[in-house]
N, C-alpha and C positions, 0 to 999 in steps of 0.2 A: 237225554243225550241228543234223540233229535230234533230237537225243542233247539238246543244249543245251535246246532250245523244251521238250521233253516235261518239263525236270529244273524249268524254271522254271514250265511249267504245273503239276505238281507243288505247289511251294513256294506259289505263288498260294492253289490249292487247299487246302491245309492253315494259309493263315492267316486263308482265309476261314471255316474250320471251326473254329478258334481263337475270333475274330470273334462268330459265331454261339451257340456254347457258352457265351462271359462275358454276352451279352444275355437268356438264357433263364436264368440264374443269377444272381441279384443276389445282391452280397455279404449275409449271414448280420449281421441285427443283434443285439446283446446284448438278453434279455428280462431287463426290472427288474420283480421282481416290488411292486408295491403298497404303501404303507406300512401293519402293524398296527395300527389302533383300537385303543388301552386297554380294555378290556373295564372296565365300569361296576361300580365296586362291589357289591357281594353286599349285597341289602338285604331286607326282609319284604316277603312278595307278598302285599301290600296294595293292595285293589281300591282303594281309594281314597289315590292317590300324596301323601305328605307334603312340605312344601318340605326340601328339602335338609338344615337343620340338624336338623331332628327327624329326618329320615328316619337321619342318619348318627349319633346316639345311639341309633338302635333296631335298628340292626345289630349293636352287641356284648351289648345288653340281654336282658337274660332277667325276661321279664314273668310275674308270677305271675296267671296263670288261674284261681287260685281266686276272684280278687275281679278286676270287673269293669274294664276299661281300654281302653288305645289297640289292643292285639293284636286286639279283638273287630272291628274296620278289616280285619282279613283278607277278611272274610266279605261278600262282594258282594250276600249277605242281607238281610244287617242295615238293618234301617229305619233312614232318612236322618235321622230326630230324633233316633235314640238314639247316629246317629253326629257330630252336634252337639254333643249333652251330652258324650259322651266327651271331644271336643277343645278344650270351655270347661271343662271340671272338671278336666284334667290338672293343672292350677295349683289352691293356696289360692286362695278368695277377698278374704282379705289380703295374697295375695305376688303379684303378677301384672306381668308384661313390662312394661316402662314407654319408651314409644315419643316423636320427638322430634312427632310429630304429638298429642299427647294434652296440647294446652294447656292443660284445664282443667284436669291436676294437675301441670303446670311451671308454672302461675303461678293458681294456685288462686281469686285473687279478681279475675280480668281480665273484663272484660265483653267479650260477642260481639251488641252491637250492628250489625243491618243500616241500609240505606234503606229507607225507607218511603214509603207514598204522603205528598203536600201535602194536608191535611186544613182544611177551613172548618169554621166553626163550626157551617155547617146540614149537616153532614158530605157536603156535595159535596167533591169533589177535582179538584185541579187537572190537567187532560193533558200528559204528557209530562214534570212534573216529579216532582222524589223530594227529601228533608229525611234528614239524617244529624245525629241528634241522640244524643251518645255521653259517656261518662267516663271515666276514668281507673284506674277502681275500681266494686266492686259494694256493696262492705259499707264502711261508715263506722265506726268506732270512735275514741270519745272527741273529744281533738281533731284526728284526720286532718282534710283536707282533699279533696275531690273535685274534678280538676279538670273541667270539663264542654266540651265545643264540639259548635258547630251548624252546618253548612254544608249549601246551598242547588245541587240541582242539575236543569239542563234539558237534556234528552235526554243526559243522561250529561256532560255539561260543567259544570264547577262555574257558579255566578249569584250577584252579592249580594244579600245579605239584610239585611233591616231588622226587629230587632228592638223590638215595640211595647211587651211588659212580661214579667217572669218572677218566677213565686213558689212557693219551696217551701212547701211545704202537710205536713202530719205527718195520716198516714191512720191509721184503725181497723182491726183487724181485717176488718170487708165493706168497705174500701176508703169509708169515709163521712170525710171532713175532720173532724177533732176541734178544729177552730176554733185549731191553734197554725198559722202563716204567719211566713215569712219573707220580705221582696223579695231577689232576684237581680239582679246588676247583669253584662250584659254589654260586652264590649269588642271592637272589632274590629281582628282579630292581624293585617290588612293583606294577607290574600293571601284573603281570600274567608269567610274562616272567622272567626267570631265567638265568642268565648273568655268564660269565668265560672268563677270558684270559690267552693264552698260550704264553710264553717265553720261548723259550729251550739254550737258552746260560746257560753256565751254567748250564746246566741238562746232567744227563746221556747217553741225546738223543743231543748234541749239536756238535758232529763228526759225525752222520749218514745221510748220503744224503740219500734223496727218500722219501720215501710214510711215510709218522704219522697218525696213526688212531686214533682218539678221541671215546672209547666205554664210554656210559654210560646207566649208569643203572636206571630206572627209578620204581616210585608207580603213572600211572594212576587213580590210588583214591578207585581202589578194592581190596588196597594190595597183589597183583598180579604183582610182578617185568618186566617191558618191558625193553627193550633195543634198543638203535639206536646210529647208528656210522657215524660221521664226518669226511673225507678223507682230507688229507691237503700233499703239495707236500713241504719239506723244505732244503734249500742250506747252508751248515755250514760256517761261515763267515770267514774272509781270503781275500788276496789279489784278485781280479776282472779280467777277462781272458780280457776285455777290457774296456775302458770308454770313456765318447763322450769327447772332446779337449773344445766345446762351439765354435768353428768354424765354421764357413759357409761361402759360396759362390754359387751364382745361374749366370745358364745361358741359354737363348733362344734356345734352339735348336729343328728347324724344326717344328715350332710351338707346339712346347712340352714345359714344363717350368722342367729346373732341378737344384735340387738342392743339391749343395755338402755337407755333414757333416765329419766335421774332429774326427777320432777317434786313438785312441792311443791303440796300441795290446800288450797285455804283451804273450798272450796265442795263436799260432798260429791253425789256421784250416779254418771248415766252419762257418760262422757266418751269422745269419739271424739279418736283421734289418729293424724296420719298425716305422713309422708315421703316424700322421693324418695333413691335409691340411685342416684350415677354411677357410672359405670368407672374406670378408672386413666388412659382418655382423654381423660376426664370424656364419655362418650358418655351419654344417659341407661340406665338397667340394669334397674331394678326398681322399682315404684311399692308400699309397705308401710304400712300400715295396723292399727290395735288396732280392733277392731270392738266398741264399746261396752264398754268397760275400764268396771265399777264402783269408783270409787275411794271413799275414805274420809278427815276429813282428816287431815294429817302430811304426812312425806316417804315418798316410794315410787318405785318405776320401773314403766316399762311397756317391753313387748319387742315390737320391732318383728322382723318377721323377712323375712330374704333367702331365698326357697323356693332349694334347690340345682337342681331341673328349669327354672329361669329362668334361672338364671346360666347353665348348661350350655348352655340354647338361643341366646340371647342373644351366647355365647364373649362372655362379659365379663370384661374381666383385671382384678386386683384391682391396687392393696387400693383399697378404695372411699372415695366420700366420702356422706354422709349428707347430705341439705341440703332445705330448706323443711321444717321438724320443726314442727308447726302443731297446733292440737287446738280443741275447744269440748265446755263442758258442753250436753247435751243436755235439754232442756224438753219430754217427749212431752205432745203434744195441746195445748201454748199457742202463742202468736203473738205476739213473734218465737219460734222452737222452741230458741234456742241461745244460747248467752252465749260469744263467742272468750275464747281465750286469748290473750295477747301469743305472736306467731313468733318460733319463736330463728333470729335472726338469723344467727348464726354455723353453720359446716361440724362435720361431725366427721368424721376419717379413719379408717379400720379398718386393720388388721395387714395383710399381703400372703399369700395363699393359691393352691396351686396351683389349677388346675383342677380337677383330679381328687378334688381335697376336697369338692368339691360331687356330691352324689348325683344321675345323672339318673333316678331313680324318678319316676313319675308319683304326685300326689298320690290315698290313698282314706282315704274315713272312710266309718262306715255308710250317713250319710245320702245319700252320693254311691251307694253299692250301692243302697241303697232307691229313689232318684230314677229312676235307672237301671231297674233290673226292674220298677217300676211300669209307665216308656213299652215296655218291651219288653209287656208284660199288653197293656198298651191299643192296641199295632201289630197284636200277632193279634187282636182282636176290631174292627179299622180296616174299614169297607167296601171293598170294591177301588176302588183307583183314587182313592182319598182319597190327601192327604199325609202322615197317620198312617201311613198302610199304604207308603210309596213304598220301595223299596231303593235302598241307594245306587249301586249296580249300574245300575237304570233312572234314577237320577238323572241319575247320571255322563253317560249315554248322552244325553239332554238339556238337557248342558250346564250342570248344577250344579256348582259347586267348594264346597268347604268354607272356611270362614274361620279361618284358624289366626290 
C-alpha cells in the first residue's frame, strides 16, 4: 500500500515537472524574414534630382564634357542660373515639349479674356460687381466673323444686363479713332448673357488693317451707364502673302525627325511658320516652329523639325500627325507687324519610327556655350549672397526646385 502512494506521488510529480517545462518554453515560431525593396535604378549623382523621364535617359548617356550640358547638374556648385540655362537650352529653341496646358499654341488665336471691374464713365466702379466682355477669336481676317458676349456679374453670380449701345471703332497706331465706326447690334441669348457678331467686309472698317475696338456701353441695373471695350486685331481680305501647297516630305536626320512643308510665296520677306506634332495617341508631342524663314517668291518648303531629345523625353510613340500648320509674313517696325497666311486646315501623318531612332543628345551650338560661360564669368564676380552667386546646392537646401 505504501509501495502504491509513493509510485503515484511519483507519477504526480513528474507530470507536474512536464507541466512546468512546456510553460517556460513556448513553442519556437518560424522567422520570415522581410521582403527586398528593388534597389532603384543606377542613375547620375546629380545634386539636383531630375523628374524621372530625363533622369532615366541619363543613365545609359554618355554626355560629352567638352561642351557644356546637363552632366555639369553633378556639381552642387554650380550657380543656380547657370543650372537654369542648362535645363532651358537642352531643347532647340524651335523644337520644344508641347504640353496639353500650353493653349496658346493648340489653339493659337483663342483669346484669354478675364472679369473685370464695372467701369462708369467718371471711371468710378461699381462694388462687388465684375463684366466678362470676350470673343471667339483674337485676330480677324477677311471675312471671318467674331463672335462676341458680355455677361454681367454680382458677387460672383451671374445679373442681367442691359445694353445701352455698341460700336466698333477702327484705331491708329497710338490708339486715336481714325473716324471709320461701325454700330453693333446685340442680342440676348436668354440665360443672362448677351451675344453680337462682327463682320466688317463690307463696312466702312473693311480696308483698315490693325487694331478694332468694340466700346460698349452698358446699365449694370442702377442706371448708371458703365462701359467696357473689346480689342480685336483685323487683316482686310485680298490675295495671301503665301499658302501651304498640302506637300510634305520627312526625313531622319541625326536622330532628329524633320519634316518638310511645301509652301508657295507670292509675298517675298521674313516669314514665321509654326506646328503642333501629336503622338500615335494623339497626346500633344512637340510644338515646331521655322524661326523667321526668309522666303523668296515661287514654290519652296520650309522644315519643321521634331528635336529627338523631346520625343525621347516625352516617350512619344509615333508615327505622328502634324496639325495647326499656320504661318505670317512678318513687317518689322510697322503696325499691324504681320500679314497671316491662310491655316492648313488638314493633318499630315508621318511614317512609324521606333524609339530608339530618336537621339536623346541634348541640344548645343556655340551660342549656347558662349551664353553659358558668360553667367559662369559673372557668378565668380556675384557678391556673396546675391542670386548670381547662389549654388544649387544652397538652393536646393531652401527649397528651390528647378523647372524642367
Amino acid at each position: 500500500m505504501r509501495r502504491r502512494i509513493v509510485v503515484i506521488l511519483g507519477l504526480l510529480l513528474l507530470l507536474l515537472l512536464i507541466l512546468w517545462l512546456a510553460r517556460g518554453h513556448p513553442p519556437e515560431v518560424a522567422h520570415v524574414e522581410p521582403p527586398v525593396e528593388p534597389a532603384a535604378p543606377p542613375g547620375p549623382p546629380w545634386a539636383l534630382v531630375p523628374p524621372p523621364q530625363v533622369a532615366k535617359l541619363e543613365v545609359g548617356h554618355k554626355a560629352d564634357r567638352s561642351h557644356v550640358g546637363l552632366w555639369m547638374l553633378e556639381d552642387a556648385n554650380l550657380p543656380m542660373v547657370v543650372a537654369d540655362s542648362l535645363i532651358v537650352s537642352r531643347f532647340p529653341r524651335d523644337s520644344m515639349p508641347l504640353t496639353k496646358f500650353q493653349v496658346d499654341q493648340l489653339e493659337p488665336n483663342r483669346r484669354f479674356d478675364s472679369k473685370g471691374p464695372v467701369t462708369h464713365k467718371d471711371l468710378t466702379v461699381e462694388p462687388n460687381m465684375q463684366v466678362l466682355f470676350t470673343g471667339d477669336k483674337f485676330r480677324i481676317v477677311g471675312d471671318q466673323s467674331l463672335l462676341m458676349t458680355l455677361a454681367l456679374f454680382k458677387d460672383d453670380q451671374p445679373v442681367p444686363v442691359s445694353i445701352v449701345s455698341a460700336t466698333a471703332r477702327a484705331k491708329s497706331v497710338d490708339s486715336a479713332a481714325v473716324g471709320l465706326d461701325v454700330p453693333v447690334t446685340f442680342s440676348d441669348r436668354g440665360d443672362l448673357v448677351q451675344m453680337a457678331t462682327l463682320q466688317l467686309t463690307g463696312t466702312p472698317i473693311e480696308n483698315h488693317a490693325g487694331r478694332v475696338d468694340v466700346d460698349v456701353q452698358y446699365d449694370p441695373g442702377n442706371g448708371k451707364i458703365a462701359q467696357v471695350t473689346l480689342d480685336a486685331l483685323y487683316q482686310p481680305g485680298g490675295p495671301a502673302p503665301a499658302r501651304f501647297t498640302g506637300k510634305f516630305r520627312e526625313v531622319m536626320n541625326q536622330g532628329s525627325l524633320d519634316i518638310y512643308a511645301g509652301v508657295e510665296v507670292t509675298e517675298a520677306g521674313p516669314y514665321m511658320i509654326s506646328a503642333n506634332l501629336f503622338d500615335a495617341a494623339r497626346q500633344p508631342a512637340v510644338s515646331m516652329l521655322a524661326r523667321m524663314v526668309q522666303l523668296a517668291p515661287g514654290t519652296t518648303e520650309v522644315k519643321l523639325e521634331a528635336f529627338g531629345r523631346v520625343v525621347r523625353e516625352q516617350s512619344s510613340p509615333s508615327p505622328f500627325t502634324l496639325s495647326n500648320l499656320r504661318g505670317y509674313l512678318f513687317y518689322p517696325g510697322k503696325d499691324p507687324d504681320r500679314k497671316t497666311m491662310p491655316d492648313y486646315m488638314e493633318d499630315y501623318q508621318t511614317a512609324k519610327y521606333p524609339a530608339d531612332a530618336f537621339s536623346d543628345d541634348e541640344y548645343w551650338d556655340q551660342h549656347k556655350q558662349n551664353q553659358v560661360q558668360t553667367l559662369l564669368d559673372a557668378s565668380k564676380n556675384a557678391p556673396a549672397g546675391s542670386q548670381m552667386g547662389q549654388t544649387i546646392g544652397a538652393a536646393s537646401a531652401q527649397g528651390w526646385k528647378p523647372q524642367w
